[in-house]
C-alpha positions as MATLAB code, in Angstrom:
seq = 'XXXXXXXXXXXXXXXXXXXXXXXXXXXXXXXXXXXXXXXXXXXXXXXXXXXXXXXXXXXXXXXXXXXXXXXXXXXXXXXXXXXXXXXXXXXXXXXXXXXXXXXXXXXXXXX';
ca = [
      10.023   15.583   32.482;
      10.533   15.002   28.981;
       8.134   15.148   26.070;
       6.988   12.532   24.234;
       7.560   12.587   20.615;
       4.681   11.898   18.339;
       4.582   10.915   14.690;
       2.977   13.378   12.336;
       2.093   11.072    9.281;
       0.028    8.573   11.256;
       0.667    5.910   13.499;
       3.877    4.020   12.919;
       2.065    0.617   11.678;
      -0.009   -0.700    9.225;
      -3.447   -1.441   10.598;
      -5.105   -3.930    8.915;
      -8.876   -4.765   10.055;
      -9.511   -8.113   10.830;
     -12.780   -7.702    8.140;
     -10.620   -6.830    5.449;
      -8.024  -10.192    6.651;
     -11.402  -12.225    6.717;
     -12.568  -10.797    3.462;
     -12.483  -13.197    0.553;
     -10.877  -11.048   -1.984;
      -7.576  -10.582    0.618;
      -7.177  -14.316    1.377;
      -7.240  -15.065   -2.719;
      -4.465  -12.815   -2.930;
      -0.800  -14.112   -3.430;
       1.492  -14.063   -0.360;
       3.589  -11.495   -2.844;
       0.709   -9.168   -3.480;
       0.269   -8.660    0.483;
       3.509   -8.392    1.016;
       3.541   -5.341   -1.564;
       0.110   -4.222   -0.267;
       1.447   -3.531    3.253;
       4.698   -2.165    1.446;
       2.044    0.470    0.418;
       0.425    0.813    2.963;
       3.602    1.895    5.240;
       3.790    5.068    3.316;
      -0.255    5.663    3.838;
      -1.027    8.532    6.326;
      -4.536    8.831    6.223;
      -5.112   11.709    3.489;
      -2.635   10.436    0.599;
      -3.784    7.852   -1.769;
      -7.690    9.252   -1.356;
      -9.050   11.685   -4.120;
      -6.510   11.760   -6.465;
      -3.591   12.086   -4.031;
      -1.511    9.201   -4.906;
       1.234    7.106   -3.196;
       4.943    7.080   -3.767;
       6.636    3.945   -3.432;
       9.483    3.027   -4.997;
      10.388   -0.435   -5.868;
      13.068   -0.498   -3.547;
      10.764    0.081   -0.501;
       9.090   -3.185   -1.713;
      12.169   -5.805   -1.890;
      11.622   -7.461    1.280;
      14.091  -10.151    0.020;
      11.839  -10.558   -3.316;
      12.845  -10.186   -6.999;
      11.449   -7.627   -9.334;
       9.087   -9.679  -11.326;
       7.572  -10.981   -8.176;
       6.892   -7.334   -6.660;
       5.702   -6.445  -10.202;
       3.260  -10.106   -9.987;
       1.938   -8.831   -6.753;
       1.122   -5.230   -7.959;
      -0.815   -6.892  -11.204;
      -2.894   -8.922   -8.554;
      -3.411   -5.686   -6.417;
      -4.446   -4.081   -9.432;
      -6.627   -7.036  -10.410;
      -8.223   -7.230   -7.097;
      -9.193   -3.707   -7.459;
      -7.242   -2.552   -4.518;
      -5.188   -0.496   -6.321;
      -4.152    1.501   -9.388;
      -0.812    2.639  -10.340;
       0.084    5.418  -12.404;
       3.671    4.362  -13.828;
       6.700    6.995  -13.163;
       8.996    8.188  -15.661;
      12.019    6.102  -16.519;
      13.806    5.357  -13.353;
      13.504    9.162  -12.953;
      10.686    8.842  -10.609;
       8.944    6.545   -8.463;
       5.385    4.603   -9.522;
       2.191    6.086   -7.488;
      -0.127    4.346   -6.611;
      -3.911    5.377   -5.875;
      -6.323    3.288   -3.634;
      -9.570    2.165   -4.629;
     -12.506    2.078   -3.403;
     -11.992   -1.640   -2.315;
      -9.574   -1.219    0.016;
     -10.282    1.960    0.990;
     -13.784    0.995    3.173;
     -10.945   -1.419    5.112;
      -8.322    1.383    5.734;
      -8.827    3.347    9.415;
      -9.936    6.853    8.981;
      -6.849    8.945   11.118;
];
């Protein structure tokens, strides 16, 4: 019989409660900003992006077909929305991080 392999960073989706899709503060947001939002939240594991732990995610990991400007739109309303904060990286050198705030957080699954 063989083993089944499991992932060690989480499950491998984004779970998104339905109160935090019904919430009015997601369904002002821009189709952009949840595209990047769940862009960021594929690198989430459940104990990065809480208490100062932030989360790497390069631009590239957010194209989905969209142009820079609009990814940098989306992470403006993100920021706006006060679902997230980014710490800038350094000169194409190193990916932005991004930390999660509190208003997102009380929608994210505890793992």
């Amino acid at each position: 019989m063989s083993e089944v392999k499991r992932n060690k960073h989480g499950p491998p989706f984004v779970m998104l409660k339905r109160a935090l899709i019904d919430s009015e503060a997601f369904n002002n947001l821009k189709p952009s900003a949840v595209v990047v939002l769940i862009s960021i939240l594929r690198r989430y594991n459940g104990r990065n992006g809480i208490n100062g732990d932030e989360i790497e995610c390069p631009y590239s990991e957010m194209k989905c077909h969209l142009a820079n400007t609009t990814i940098a739109n989306g992470l403006r309303a993100l920021e706006e929305a006060e679902y997230i904060k980014r710490k800038p990286g350094g000169l194409m050198r190193h990916p932005n991080k991004y930390l999660l705030l509190e208003g997102l957080r009380k929608w994210l699954p505890k793992i």
